[in-house]
Every structure is written in structure tokens, then in C-alpha cells.
C-alpha positions as CSV (number, residue, x, y, z in Angstrom):
1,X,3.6,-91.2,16.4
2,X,7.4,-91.3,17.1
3,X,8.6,-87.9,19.5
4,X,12.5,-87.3,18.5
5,X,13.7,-85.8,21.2
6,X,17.5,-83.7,20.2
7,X,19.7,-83.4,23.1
8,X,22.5,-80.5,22.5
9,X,25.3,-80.4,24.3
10,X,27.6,-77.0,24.3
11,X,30.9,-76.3,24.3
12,X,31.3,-76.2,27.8
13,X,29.6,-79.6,28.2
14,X,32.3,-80.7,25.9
15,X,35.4,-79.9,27.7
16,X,34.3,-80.5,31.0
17,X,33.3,-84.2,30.0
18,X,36.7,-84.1,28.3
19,X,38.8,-83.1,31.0
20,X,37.0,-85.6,33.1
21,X,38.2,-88.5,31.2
22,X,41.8,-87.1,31.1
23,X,41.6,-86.7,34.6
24,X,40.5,-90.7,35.0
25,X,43.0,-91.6,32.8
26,X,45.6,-89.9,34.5
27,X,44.4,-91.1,37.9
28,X,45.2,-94.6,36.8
29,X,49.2,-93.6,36.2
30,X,48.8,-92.5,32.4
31,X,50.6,-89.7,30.8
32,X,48.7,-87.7,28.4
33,X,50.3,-88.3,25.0
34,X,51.4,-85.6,23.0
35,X,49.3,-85.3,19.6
36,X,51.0,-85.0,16.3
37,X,49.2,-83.2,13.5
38,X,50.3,-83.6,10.2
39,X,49.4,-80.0,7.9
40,X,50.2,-78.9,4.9
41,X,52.3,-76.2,5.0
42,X,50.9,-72.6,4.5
43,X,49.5,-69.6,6.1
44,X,46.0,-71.2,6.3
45,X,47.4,-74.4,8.1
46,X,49.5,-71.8,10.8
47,X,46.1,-70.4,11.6
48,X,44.3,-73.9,12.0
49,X,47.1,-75.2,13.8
50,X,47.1,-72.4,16.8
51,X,43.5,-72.7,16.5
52,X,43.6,-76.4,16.9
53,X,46.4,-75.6,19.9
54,X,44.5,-73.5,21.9
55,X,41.0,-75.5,22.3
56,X,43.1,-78.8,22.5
57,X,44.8,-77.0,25.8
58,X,41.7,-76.4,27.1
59,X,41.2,-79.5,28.2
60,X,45.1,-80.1,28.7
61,X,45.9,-82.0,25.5
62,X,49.4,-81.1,24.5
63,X,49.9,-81.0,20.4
64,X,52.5,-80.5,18.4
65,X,53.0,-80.4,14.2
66,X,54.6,-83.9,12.9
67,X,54.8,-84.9,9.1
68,X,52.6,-87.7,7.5
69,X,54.8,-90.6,8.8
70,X,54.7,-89.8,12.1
71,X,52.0,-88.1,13.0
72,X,48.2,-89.5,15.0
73,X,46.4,-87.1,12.7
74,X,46.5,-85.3,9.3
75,X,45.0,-83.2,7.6
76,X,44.5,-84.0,3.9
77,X,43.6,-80.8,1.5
78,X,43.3,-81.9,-2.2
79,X,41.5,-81.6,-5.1
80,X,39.4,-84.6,-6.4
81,X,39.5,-84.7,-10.3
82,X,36.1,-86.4,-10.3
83,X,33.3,-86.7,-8.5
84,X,33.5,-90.4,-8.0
85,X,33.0,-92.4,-5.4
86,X,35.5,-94.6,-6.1
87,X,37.8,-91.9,-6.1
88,X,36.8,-90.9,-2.9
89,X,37.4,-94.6,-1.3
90,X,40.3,-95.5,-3.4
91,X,42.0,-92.1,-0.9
92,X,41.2,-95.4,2.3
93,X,43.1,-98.5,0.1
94,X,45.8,-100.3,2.8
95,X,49.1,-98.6,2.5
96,X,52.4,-99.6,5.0
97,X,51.9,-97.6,8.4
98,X,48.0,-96.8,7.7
99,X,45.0,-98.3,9.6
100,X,43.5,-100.1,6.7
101,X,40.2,-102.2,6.2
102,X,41.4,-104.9,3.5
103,X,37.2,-106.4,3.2
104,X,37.0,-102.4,2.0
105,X,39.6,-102.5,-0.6
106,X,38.5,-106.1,-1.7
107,X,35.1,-104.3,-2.6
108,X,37.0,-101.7,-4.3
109,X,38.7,-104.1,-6.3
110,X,35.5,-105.9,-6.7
111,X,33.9,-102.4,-8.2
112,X,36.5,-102.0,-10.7
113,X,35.7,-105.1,-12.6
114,X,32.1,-105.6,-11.8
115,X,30.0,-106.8,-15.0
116,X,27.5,-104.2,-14.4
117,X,26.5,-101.2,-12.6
118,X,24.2,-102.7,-10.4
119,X,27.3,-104.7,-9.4
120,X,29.6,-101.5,-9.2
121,X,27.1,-99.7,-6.7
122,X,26.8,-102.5,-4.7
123,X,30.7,-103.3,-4.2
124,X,31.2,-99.5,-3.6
125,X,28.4,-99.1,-1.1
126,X,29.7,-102.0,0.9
127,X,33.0,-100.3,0.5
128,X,31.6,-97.3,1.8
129,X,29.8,-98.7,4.6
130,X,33.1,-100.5,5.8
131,X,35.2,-97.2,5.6
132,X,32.3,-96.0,8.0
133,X,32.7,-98.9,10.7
134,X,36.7,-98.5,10.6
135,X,36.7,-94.6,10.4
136,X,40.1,-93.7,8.8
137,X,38.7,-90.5,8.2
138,X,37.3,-88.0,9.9
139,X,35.5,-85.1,7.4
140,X,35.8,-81.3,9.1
141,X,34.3,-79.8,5.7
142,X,31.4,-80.3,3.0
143,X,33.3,-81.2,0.0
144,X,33.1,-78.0,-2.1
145,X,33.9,-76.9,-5.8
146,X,34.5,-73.3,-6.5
147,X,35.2,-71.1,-9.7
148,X,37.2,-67.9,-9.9
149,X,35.6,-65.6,-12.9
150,X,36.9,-62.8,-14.6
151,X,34.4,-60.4,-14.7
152,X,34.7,-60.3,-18.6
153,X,34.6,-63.2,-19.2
154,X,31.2,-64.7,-21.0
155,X,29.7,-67.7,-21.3
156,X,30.6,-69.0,-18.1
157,X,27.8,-71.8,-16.6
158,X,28.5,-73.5,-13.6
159,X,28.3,-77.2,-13.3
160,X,28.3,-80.3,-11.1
161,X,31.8,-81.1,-12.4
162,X,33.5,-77.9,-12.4
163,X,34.8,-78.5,-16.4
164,X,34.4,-75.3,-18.1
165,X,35.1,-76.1,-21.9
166,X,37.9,-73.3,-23.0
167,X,35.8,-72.5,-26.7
168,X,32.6,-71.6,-24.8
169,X,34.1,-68.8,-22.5
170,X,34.6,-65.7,-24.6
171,X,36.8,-62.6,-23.3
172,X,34.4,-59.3,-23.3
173,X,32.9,-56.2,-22.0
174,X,32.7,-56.2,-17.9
175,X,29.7,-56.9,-16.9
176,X,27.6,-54.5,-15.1
């Protein structure tokens, strides 16, 4: 039998081991660079932002808000309008001024016209697993799909792709 064996480290842990490597780095005549975020604008992205701020200072990070062109990181909040997986990796394809993988978008490419869809799986797995290795993105949240119902509203069913055909909803009695 194989013993797994987790090993959890906490939030102190974290910073200390953190700091640690700022301190080296510094030690060997390197500034700390500031870090540009890139947010959308909105109350929601004020919030993160200080949030983000305050634990970056903990372990003396300086960060600052930049736009997409000039910023190390950003944050990307937008709806998919499928739940495809090429849609997903086609969000990765090389762009000027992006760290791009151009094996991944070959593969992309390579799914688009594939004969079959044994073929199609294939090229977008190896995309996939190529996006992994280079890391261009770095997920903070589960993908999620929400609905906002009226109460009197019937005939509502969720589903797996969020479409919600206008002729089955009928307006009505609140429901209890």
C-alpha cells in the first residue's frame, strides 16, 4: 500500500518563506520591483485591489494599478459564451507583448480543422497540457454560471449551458 502523506503549510509559513527570498534577493544588490495589476474598473476590483495591497505588503512587495499594456499581472473577468474548451485556450493564442506558447496555438489550429473528434480532443489536450507547462494563466476562481430569477417567473430549469429558451419561461403567481 501507498501512505500519502499531505504537508500544509499556513499563512504564516507563507510569508516568512516569502520574505526570506526578498531578503536574499535584496542581499545580492536587487531592488524589489514594483508590481503592476491590471483590473477592471469597479467597486469589486477597489476591494480586491486593497486586499491584494495589504497581503502583498506583508512581505514588502510594493503594488500598484497599471492597464493591460503595461502591467506584470491582470485580472481577466468575462463571460465565456460556451463551455468549450477551445474557447477557453483560444483566450492563450500569441498576441504582440503576451508570453505566448506557439506549439499551443499550432494545436489549436490543428483542432479547428481536425477530420474527426478523436483528432479534435487530441490537438486540444495537447493544447491544454502546453498552456499548463508555460502557465500564462493563473485561475483564482472555479469557473461559475449563475441565473437571476424572478420569483414569478415559471418554467425556469437550470442547465449546464445557462440558455434558458424565452417561450418556456412564463410570467405568473409568486411562488410561495
Amino acid at each position: 500500500s501507498c501512505e500519502i502523506k499531505a504537508w500544509v503549510v499556513g499563512q504564516d509559513e507563507r510569508e516568512a518563506f516569502a520574505r526570506a527570498q526578498l531578503a536574499e534577493w535584496t542581499a545580492s544588490d536587487h531592488e524589489i520591483p514594483t508590481l503592476r495589476l491590471a483590473l477592471p474598473s469597479g467597486h469589486g476590483s477597489d476591494l480586491l485591489f486593497r486586499h491584494l495591497r495589504t497581503q502583498w505588503a506583508r512581505i514588502g512587495v510594493p503594488i500598484e494599478r497599471g492597464n493591460a499594456a503595461d502591467a506584470d499581472l491582470w485580472l481577466i473577468d468575462m463571460v465565456a459564451p460556451a463551455d468549450t474548451a477551445s474557447w477557453y485556450l483560444r483566450q492563450f493564442m500569441c498576441v504582440p507583448g503576451r508570453i505566448c506558447d506557439h506549439f499551443a496555438d499550432g494545436k489549436l489550429i490543428e483542432a479547428k480543422d481536425a477530420a474527426t473528434p478523436e483528432q479534435r480532443i487530441d490537438a486540444l489536450r495537447t493544447a491544454a497540457s502546453s498552456y499548463n507547462d508555460t502557465t500564462p494563466f493563473i485561475p483564482l476562481f472555479r469557473p461559475i454560471r449563475w441565473s437571476l430569477v424572478a420569483p414569478t417567473l415559471d418554467g425556469f430549469t437550470p442547465n449546464g449551458r445557462a440558455i434558458h429558451p424565452i417561450d418556456l419561461i412564463r410570467f405568473g403567481r409568486a411562488r410561495p
